[in-house]
C-alpha positions in Angstrom: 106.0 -2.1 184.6 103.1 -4.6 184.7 103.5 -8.1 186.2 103.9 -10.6 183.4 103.1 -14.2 185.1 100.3 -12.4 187.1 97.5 -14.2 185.0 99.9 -17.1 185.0 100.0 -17.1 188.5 96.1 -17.4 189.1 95.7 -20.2 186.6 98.6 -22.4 188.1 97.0 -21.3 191.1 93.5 -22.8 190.0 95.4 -26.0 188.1 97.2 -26.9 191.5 93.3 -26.6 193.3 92.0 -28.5 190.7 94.6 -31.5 190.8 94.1 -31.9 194.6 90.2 -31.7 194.2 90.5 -34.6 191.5 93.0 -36.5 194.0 89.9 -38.4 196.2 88.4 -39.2 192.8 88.1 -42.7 194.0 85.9 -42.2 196.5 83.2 -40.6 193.9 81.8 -43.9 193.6 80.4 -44.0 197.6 79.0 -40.3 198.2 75.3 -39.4 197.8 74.1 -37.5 195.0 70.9 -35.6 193.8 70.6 -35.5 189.8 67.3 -34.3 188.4 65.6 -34.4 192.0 66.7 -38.3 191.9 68.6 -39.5 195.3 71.7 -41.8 194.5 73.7 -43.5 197.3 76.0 -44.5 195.1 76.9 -47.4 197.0 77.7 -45.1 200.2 75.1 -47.0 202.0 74.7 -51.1 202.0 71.6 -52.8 201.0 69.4 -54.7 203.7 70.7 -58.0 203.1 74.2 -57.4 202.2 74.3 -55.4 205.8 72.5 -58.9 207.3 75.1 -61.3 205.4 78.2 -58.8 206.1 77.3 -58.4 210.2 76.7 -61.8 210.3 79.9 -63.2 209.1 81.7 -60.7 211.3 80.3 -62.7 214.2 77.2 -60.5 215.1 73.5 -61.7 216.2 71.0 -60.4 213.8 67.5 -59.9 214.9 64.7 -58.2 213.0 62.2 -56.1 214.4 58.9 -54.5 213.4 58.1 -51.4 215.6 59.7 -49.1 218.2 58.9 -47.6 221.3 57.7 -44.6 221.0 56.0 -45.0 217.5 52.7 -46.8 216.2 54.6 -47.5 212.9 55.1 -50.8 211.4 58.8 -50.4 210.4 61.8 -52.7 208.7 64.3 -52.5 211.7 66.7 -54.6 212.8 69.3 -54.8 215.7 72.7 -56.5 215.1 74.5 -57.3 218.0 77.9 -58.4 218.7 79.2 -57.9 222.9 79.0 -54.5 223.7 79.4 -52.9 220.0 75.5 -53.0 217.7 74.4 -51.4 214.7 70.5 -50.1 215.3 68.8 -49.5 211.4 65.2 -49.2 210.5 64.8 -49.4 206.6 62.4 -47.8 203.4 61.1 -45.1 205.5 59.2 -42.2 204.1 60.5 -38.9 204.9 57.8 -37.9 207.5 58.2 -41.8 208.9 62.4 -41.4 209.0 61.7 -38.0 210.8 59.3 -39.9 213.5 62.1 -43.1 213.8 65.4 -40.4 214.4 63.6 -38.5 217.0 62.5 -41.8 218.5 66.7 -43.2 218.0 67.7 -39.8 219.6 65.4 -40.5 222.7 67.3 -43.4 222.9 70.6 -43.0 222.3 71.3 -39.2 222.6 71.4 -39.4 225.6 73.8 -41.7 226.6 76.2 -40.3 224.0 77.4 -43.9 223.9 77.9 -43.9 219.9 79.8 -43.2 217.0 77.0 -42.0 214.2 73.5 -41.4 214.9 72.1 -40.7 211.5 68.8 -40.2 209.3 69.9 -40.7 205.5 67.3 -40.6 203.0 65.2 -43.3 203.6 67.4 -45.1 206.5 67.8 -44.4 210.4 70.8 -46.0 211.9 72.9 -45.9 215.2 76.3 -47.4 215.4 78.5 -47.6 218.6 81.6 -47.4 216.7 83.9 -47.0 213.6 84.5 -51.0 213.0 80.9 -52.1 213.3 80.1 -49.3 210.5 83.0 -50.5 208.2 82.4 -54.4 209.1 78.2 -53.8 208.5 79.2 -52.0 205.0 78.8 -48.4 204.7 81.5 -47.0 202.7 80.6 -43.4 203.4 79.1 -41.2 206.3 78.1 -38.9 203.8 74.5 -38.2 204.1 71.5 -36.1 203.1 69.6 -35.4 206.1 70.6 -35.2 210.0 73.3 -37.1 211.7 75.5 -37.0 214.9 79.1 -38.1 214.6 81.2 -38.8 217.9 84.6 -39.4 217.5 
């Protein structure tokens, strides 16, 4: 005698997968994507000046910088500073330049394991000391396409 709900089975099997897959749909909106070679942010990552405006109404001192140590590069960074907690981002980097900026942001804060994401996204390098300063500066994701360190 053959099983009759066997195939049954496997598709209520794949319709329950399918409903919890669709259950985070919300957050679609904030992940990164790749379409036709294309990189989308989707939103995951805030723009320069919406990071600026965001961080400074949260109380933190904004300074903007054009270099590094470590680097000959003339670079978009700035340092946003609030006590002990700061977010560390450079901005429009080329690939190769992004590369050159997270190895010189590892030097620095690898080390001291003192953070809670040290990342290289696409065209951004950023270090953030914890979860609040990351939520208060504007990212909506740490999804990412490229390299990143996440303590917890």
């Amino acid at each position: 005698m053959k099983p009759v709900f066997k195939p049954f089975g496997c598709v209520l099997c794949i319709a329950i997968v399918l409903s919890f897959a669709s259950c985070d749909a919300g957050e679609a909106d904030n992940v990164i994507t790749i379409s036709n070679g294309v990189v989308s942010t989707n939103n995951a990552l805030p723009e320069k000046e919406t990071l600026i405006e965001n961080l400074e109404n949260a109380g933190y001192t904004v300074t903007e910088y054009s270099s590094i140590d470590g680097s000959d590069l003339t670079i978009d960074r700035l340092i946003a500073e609030k006590g002990k907690k700061y977010i560390d981002i450079t901005f429009g980097l080329s690939e190769e330049a992004s590369q050159t900026i997270f190895n010189a942001y590892c030097d620095m804060y690898k080390a001291d394991n003192d953070y809670y994401i040290l990342a290289r996204n696409v065209d951004l390098v950023y270090c953030v000391t914890d979860k609040k300063t990351f939520s208060k500066a504007g990212f909506q994701s740490t999804s990412n396409i490229g390299e990143q360190y996440i303590n917890n």
